[in-house]
C-alpha positions as CSV (number, residue, x, y, z in Angstrom):
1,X,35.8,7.0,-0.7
2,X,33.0,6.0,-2.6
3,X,30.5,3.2,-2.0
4,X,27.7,1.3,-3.7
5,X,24.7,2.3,-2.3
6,X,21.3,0.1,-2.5
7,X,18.2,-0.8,0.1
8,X,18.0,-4.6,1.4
9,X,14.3,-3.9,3.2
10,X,11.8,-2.1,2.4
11,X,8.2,-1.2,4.3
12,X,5.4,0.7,3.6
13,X,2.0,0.4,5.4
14,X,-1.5,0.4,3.9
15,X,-4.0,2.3,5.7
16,X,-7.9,1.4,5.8
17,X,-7.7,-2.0,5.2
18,X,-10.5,-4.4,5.8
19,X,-10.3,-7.9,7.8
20,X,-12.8,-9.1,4.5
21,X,-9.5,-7.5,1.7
22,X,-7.2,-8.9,4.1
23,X,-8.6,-12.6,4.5
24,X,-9.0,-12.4,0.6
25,X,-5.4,-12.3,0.6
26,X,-5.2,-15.2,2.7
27,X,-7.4,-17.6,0.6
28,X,-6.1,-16.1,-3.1
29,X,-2.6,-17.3,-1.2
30,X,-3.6,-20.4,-0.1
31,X,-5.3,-21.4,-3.5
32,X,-2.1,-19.9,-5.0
33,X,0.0,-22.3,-2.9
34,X,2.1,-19.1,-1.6
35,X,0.8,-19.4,1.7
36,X,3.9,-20.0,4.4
37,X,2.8,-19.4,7.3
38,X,-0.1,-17.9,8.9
39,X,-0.7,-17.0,13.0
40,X,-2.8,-15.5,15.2
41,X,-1.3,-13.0,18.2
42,X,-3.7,-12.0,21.4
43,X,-0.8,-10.0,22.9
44,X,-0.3,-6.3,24.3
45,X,1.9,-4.9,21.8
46,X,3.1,-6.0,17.8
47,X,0.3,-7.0,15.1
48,X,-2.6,-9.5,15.4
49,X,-2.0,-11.0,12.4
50,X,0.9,-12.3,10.8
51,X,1.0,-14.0,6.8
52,X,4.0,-15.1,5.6
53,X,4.0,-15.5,2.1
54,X,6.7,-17.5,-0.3
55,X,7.5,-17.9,-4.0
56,X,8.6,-21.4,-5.3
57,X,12.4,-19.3,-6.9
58,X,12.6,-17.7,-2.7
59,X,10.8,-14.8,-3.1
60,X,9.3,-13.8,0.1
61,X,6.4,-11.3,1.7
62,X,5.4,-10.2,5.3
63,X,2.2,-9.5,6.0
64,X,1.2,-8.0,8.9
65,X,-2.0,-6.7,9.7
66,X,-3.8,-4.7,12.4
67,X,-1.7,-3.4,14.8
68,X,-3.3,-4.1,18.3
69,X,-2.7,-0.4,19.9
70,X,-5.3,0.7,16.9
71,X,-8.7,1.6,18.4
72,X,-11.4,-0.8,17.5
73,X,-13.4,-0.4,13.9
74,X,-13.5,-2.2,10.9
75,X,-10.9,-1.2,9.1
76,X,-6.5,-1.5,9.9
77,X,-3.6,-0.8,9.2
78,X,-1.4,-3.5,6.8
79,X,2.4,-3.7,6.6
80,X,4.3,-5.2,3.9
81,X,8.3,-6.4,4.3
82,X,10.4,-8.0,1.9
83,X,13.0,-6.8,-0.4
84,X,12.6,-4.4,-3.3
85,X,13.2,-6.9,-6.0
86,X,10.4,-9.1,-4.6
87,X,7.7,-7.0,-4.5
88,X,7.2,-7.0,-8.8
89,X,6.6,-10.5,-7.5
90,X,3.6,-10.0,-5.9
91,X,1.8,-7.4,-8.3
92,X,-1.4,-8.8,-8.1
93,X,-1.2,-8.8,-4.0
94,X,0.1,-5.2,-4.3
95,X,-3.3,-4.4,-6.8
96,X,-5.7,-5.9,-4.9
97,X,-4.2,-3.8,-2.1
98,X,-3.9,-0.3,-3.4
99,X,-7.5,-0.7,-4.6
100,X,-8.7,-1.3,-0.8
101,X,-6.5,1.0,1.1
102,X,-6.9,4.3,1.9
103,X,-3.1,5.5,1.9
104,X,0.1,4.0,0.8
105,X,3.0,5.1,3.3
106,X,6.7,4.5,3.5
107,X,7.7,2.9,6.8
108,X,11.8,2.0,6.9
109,X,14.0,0.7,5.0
110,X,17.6,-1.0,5.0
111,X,20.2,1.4,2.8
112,X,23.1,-0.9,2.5
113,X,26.5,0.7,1.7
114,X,29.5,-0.9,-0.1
115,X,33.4,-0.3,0.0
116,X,35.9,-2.9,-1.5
117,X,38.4,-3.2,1.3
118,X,38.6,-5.3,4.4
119,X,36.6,-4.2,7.5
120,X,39.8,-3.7,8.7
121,X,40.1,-0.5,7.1
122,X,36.7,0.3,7.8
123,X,36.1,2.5,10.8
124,X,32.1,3.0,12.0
125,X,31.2,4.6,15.5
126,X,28.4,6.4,16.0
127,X,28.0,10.6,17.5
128,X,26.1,9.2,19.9
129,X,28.1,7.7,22.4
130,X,25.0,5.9,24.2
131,X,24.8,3.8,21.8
132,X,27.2,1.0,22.1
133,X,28.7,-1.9,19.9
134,X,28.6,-5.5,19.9
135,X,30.2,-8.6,18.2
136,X,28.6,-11.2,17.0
137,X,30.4,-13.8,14.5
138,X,32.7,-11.1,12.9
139,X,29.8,-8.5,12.8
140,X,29.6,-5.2,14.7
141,X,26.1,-4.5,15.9
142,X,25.2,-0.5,17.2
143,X,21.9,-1.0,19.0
144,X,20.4,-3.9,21.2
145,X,18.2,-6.6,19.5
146,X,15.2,-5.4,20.1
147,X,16.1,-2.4,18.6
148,X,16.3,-3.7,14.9
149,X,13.8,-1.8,13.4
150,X,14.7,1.4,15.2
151,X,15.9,4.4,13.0
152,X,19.8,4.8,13.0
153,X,20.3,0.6,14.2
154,X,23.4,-0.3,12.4
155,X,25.4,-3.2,11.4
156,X,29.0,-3.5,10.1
157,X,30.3,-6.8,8.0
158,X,31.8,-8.9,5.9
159,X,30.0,-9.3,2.7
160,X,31.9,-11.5,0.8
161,X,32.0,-13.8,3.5
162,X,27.9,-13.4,3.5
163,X,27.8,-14.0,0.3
164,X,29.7,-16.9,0.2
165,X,27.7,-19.0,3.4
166,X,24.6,-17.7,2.1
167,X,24.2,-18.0,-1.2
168,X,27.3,-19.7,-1.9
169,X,28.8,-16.3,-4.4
170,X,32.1,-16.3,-4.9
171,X,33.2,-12.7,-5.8
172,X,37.2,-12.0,-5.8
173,X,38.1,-8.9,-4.1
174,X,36.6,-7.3,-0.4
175,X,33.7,-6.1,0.3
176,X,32.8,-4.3,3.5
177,X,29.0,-3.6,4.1
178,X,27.5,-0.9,6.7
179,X,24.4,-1.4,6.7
180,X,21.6,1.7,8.3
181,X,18.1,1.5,9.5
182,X,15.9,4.6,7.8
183,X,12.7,5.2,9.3
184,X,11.2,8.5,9.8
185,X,9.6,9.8,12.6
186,X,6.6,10.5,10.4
187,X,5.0,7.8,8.1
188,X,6.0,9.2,4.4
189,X,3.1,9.2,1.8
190,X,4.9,6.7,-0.6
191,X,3.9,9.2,-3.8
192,X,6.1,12.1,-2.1
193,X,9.3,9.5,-1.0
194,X,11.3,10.9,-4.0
195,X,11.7,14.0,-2.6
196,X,12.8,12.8,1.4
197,X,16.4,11.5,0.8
198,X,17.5,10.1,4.1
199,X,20.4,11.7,6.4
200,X,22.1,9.5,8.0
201,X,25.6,11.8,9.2
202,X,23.7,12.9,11.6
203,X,23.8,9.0,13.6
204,X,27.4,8.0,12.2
205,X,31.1,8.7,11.5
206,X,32.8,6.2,9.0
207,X,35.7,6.9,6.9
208,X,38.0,4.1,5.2
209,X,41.3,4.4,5.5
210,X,43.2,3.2,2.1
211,X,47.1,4.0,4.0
212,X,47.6,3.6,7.3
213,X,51.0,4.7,7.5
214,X,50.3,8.1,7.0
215,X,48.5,8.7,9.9
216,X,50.0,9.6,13.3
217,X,50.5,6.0,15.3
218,X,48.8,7.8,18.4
219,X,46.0,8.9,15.9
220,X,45.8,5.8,14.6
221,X,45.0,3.5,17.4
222,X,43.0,6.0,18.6
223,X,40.8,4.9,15.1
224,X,41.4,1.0,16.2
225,X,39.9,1.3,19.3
226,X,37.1,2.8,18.0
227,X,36.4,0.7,15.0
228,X,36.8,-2.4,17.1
229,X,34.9,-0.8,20.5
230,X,37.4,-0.7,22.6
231,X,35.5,1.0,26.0
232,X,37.6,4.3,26.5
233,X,37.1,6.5,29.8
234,X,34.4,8.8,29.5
235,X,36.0,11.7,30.3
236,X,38.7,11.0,27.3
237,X,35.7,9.4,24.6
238,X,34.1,12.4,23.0
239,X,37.9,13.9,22.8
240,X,38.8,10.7,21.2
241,X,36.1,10.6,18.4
242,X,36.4,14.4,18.2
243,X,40.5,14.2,17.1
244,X,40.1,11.1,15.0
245,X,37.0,12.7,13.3
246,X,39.2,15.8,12.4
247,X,42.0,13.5,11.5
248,X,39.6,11.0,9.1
249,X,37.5,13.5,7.7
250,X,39.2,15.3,4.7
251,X,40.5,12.1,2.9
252,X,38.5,9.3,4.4
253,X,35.0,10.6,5.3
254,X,32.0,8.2,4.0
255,X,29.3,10.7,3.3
256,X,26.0,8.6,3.8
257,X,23.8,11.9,3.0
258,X,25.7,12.7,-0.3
259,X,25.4,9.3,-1.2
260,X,22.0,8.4,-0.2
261,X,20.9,11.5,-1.8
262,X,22.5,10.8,-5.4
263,X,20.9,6.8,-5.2
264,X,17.7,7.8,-3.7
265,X,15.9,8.7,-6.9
266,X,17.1,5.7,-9.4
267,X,16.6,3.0,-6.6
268,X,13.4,3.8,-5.7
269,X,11.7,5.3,-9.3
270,X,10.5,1.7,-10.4
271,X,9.8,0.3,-7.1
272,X,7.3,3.5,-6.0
273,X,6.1,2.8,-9.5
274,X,5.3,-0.8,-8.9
275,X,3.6,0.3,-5.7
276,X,1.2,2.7,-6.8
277,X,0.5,1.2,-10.0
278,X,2.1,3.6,-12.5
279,X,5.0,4.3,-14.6
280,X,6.1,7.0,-12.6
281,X,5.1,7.9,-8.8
282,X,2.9,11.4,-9.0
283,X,2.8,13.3,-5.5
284,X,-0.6,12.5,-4.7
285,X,-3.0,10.1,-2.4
286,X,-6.5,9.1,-2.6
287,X,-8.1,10.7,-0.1
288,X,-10.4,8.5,3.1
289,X,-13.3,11.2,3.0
290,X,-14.8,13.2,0.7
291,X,-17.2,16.3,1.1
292,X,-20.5,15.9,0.3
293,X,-22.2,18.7,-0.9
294,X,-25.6,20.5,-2.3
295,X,-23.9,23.7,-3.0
296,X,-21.5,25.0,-5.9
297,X,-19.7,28.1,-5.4
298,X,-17.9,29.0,-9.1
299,X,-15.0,30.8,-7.8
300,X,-11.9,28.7,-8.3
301,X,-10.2,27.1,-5.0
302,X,-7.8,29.4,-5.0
303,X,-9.8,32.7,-5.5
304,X,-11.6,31.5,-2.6
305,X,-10.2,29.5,0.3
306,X,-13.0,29.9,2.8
307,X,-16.0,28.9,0.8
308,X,-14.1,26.1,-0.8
309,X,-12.5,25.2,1.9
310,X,-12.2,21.1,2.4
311,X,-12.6,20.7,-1.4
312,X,-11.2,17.8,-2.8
313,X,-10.6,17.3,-6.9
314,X,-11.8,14.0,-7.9
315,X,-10.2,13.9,-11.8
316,X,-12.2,16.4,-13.9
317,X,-14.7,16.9,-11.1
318,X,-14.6,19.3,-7.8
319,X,-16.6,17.6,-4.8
320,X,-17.2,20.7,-2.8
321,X,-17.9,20.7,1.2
322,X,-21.2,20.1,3.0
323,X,-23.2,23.1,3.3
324,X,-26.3,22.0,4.8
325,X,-27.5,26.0,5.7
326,X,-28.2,26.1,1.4
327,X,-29.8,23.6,0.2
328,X,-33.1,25.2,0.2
329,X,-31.5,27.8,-1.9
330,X,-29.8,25.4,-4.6
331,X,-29.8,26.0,-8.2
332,X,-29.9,22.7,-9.9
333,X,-29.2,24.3,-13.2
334,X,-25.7,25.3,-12.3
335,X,-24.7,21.8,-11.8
336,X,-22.9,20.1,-14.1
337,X,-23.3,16.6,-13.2
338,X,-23.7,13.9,-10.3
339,X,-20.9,12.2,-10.0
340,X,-21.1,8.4,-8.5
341,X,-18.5,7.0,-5.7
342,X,-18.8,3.8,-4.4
343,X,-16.5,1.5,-2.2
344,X,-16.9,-1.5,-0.7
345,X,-16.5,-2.8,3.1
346,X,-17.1,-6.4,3.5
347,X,-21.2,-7.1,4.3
348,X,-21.5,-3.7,5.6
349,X,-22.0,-1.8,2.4
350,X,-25.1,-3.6,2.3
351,X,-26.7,-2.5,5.9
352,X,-28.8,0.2,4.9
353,X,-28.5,3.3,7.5
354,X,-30.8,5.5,8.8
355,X,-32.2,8.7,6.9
356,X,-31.0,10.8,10.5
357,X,-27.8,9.5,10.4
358,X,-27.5,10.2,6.4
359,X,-28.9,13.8,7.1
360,X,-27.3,14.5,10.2
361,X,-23.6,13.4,8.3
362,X,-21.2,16.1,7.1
363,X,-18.4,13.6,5.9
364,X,-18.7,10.1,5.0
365,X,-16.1,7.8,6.0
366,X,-16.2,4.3,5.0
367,X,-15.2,2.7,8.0
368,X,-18.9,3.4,9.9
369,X,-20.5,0.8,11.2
370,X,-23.7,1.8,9.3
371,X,-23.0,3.7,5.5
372,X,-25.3,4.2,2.8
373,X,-24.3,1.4,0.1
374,X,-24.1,4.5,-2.5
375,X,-23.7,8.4,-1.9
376,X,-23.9,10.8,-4.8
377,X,-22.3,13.8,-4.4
378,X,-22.9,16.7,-6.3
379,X,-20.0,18.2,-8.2
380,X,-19.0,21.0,-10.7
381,X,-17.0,20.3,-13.7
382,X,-13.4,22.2,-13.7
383,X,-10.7,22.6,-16.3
């Protein structure tokens, strides 16, 4: 059967972010009157800071900044939570953002999926039989609490009931939500999200079963203990979610990869979009460092991978790698220009460094202690 797919969460991280562009955030908020909430944590594990930020119409953002297993510098990791249609809400936060960070990555998200018929008919368990179900006021909860924000956590229930204590919606027919935790292994560069549907078969069986009457009764409390978590004997449960599996899955099957896959792209097209400041997401990310060079070779990068190895392309300009071995040996006349980069870190931009460290540097990384407030870099021009 077919459900209406859509994401209720959604979290991508920033990486390289200053406590002086995150305690900007802070004041713009408070000035703003958005601020919520704001605290402090000195603990072993979760984020040291916390900003909870909220819209007079409900919308809502989490911000949570510098994780406290990161190693100490002067620039951190920020997270952003809330739900997709929320964060158009907060463009100029996201701006101010994306201009200070080094990276923009997807974290997790919530994909909800919707079948108009009575959980009743609904029948979740997942391949795994480790991981067990609870009830809790009508819902069925795979996974412990603390594992919420775990890939493959799941929850199972009534959504016009939600609807109707929460927000007080009155729709007229049944609606059954099963609701999946996505979140990668690896942190996803947002620009390339398009392209990594998730797959969620893999952690779940579900099929909805329009007519039970056709089933075999044996079959079919088989399916009712399962759906409602009845414990079976282990020696009989993986037999027992193997037949009514086989029996489910030609007429009943929910396929969460075929229908992730179809939603993926028109769900998230505006909201990547929003993120990274454009019309449509492109796969690419600003780069942390840059090679600084006083060489240009004039083969193209791919004619020659060696010499230009560690290039990066900066819009019309190629900033090549350090080669320190020829700069006595540089022809001036082949360059095309000098191309400027600057970036700012708080009060430390304006510590000036020492000419050792400044010679003695292959990369430059804003994050050290003691930068140069400007670096040229020299650069050749490339079609």
């Amino acid at each position: 059967m077919k459900a209406k797919v859509s994401i209720d969460k959604f979290v991508v991280e920033y990486t390289g972010i200053t406590f002086g562009a995150y305690f900007g955030l802070v004041i713009r908020a408070a000035k703003c009157g958005e601020l919520f909430k704001q605290t402090t944590y000195y603990g072993k594990s979760g984020y040291s800071h916390e900003l909870h930020l909220r819209k007079a119409n409900g919308a809502y953002l989490h911000v949570y900044y510098r994780n406290i297993k990161e190693h100490e510098g002067t620039a951190y990791t920020l997270r952003l939570e809330t739900r997709p249609e929320y964060y158009v809400q907060f463009k100029e936060v996201l701006d101010r953002l994306r201009r200070a960070a080094s990276g923009i990555y997807y974290v997790s998200c919530d994909i909800a999926y919707d079948v108009k018929t009575s959980m009743d008919n609904v029948i979740v368990f997942p391949k795994d039989g480790r991981r067990k179900m609870r009830h809790y006021k009508g819902t069925r909860y795979f996974g412990e609490k603390h594992q919420r924000k775990t890939n493959g956590y799941c929850r199972n229930y009534n959504k016009r009931l939600e609807l109707l204590e929460n927000r007080n919606v009155v729709i007229d027919h049944e609606l059954t939500r099963i609701e999946i935790v996505d979140k990668p292994e690896k942190r996803i560069p947002l620009a390339e999200l398009l392209h990594h549907p998730p797959e969620q078969n893999k952690h779940y069986f579900a099929a909805v079963v329009t007519d039970w009457d056709i089933i075999p009764k044996k079959r079919a409390e088989q399916a009712r203990q399962l759906r409602d978590g009845v414990e079976i004997e282990k020696k009989k449960d993986w037999y027992t979610r193997k037949v009514v599996k086989e029996t489910l899955a030609p007429s009943y099957q929910v396929d969460f990869n075929e229908l992730a896959r179809e939603a993926w792209e028109p769900l998230l097209e505006e909201l990547c979009g929003v993120l990274l400041g454009q019309q449509k997401p492109q796969v690419q990310e600003r780069q942390l460092q840059m090679a600084v060079t006083n060489t240009v070779y004039d083969e193209p990068k791919e004619e020659n991978d060696i010499k230009n190895e560690c290039c990066a392309d900066f819009g019309k300009y190629r900033i090549l790698r350090n080669n320190t071995g020829v700069r006595k040996r540089l022809n001036q006349q082949r360059m095309t220009g000098v191309f400027e980069l600057r970036k700012m870190i708080g009060a430390l931009w304006n510590r000036p460094s020492s000419r050792a460290q400044q010679k003695n540097s292959t990369f430059f990384v804003f994050p050290l202690k003691k930068s140069p407030p400007l670096i040229y870099v020299y650069c050749k021009q490339i079609s």
